[in-house]
C-alpha positions as CSV (number, residue, x, y, z in Angstrom):
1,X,62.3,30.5,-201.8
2,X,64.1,29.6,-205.7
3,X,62.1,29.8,-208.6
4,X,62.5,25.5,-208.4
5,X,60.2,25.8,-205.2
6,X,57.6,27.3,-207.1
7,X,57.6,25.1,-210.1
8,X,57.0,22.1,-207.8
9,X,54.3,23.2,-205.5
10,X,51.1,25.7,-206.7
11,X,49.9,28.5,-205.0
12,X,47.2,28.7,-203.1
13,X,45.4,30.7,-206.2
14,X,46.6,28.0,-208.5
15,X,45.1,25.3,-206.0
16,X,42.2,26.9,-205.7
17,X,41.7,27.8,-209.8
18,X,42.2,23.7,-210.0
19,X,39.7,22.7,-207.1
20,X,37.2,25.4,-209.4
21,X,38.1,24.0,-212.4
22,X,37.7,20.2,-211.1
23,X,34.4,21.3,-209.8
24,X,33.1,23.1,-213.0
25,X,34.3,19.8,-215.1
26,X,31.7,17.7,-212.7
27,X,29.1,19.7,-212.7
28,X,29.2,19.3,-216.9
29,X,29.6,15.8,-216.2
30,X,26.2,15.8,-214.2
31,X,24.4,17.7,-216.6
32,X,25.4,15.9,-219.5
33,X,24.7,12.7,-217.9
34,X,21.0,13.8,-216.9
35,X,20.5,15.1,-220.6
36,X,21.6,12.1,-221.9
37,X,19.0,10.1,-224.6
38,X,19.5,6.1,-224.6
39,X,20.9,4.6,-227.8
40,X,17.4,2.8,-227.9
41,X,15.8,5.9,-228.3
42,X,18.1,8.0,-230.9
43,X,18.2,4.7,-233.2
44,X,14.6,3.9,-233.7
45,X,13.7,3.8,-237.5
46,X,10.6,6.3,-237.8
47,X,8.9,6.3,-240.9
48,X,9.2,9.5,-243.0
49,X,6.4,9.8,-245.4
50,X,7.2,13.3,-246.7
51,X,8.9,12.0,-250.1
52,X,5.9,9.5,-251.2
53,X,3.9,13.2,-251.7
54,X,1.1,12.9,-249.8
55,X,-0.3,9.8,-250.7
């Protein structure tokens, strides 16, 4: 087998480190996605009394 073999099909290591990869990228994906806060919720104007001193 040349070193031009090699460059055009991955090991079985290097398919497997990809499949591992691929699967740690969705997992993120999932988590992200179920931590996610709707727009409607981060954008809501809440009033902030602090600077009127107490009044």
């Amino acid at each position: 087998m040349s070193s031009q073999d090699n460059a055009r099909t991955p090991s079985k290591g290097e398919q497997i480190d990809a499949a591992e990869r691929e699967a740690a990228r969705q997992r993120i994906l999932a988590q992200a996605e179920a931590e996610r806060i709707p727009v409607e919720e981060t954008t809501r104007a809440v009033p902030d009394r602090r600077w009127r001193g107490g009044r």
